[in-house]
C-alpha positions in Angstrom: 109.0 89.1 88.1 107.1 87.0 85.6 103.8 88.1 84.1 102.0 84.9 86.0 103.4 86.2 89.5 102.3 90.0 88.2 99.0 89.0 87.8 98.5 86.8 90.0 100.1 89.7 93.2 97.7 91.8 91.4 94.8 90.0 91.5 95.5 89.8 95.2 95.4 93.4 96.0 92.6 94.1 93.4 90.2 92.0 94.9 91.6 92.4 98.5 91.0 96.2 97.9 87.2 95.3 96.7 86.4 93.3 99.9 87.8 96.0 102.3 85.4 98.6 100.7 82.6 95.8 100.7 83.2 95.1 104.5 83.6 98.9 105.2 80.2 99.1 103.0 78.2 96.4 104.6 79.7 96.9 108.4 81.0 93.6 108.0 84.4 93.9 110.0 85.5 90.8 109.5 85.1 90.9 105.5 86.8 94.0 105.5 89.4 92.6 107.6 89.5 89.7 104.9 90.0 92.4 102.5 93.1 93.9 103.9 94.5 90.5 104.5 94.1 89.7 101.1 96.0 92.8 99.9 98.9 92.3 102.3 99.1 89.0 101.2 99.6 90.8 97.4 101.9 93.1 98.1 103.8 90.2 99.6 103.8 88.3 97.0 105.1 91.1 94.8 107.8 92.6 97.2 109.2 88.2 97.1 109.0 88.0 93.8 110.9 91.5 93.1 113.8 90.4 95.7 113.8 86.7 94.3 114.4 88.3 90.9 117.0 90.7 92.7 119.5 87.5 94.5 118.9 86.0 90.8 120.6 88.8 88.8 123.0 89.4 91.4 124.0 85.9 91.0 124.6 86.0 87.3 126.9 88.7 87.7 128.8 86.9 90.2 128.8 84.1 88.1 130.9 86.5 85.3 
C-alpha cells in the first residue's frame, strides 16, 4: 500500500470516527450515520489496496 493510499484510508476512518461521535453527541442520527459511512468507506479503501498489493506480488512471483 502506498503512503498516499495509507493516508488517505486513514484520513477516512479518522474523520469518519470524529463525525459518528459528533452525531452521537449532538443526536444528529444522520451525521452519525455519515460518520460510520465514512469509516466503512476507509477501511474499504485499505482492505483494496492491501489485496491489490497482494494479486501484484503474487504476479511477480509467477512471473519468475
Amino acid at each position: 500500500m502506498s503512503v498516499e493510499e495509507k493516508f488517505d484510508s486513514a484520513k477516512d476512518q479518522v474523520t469518519g470516527k470524529a463525525k459518528e461521535v459528533e452525531g452521537k453527541v449532538t443526536g444528529d442520527k444522520t451525521r452519525e450515520a455519515e460518520g460510520k459511512a465514512q469509516g466503512v468507506l476507509g477501511k474499504v479503501k485499505e482492505t483494496f489496496s492491501d489485496v491489490k498489493e497482494e494479486v501484484k506480488e503474487k504476479f511477480e512471483d509467477l512471473k519468475k
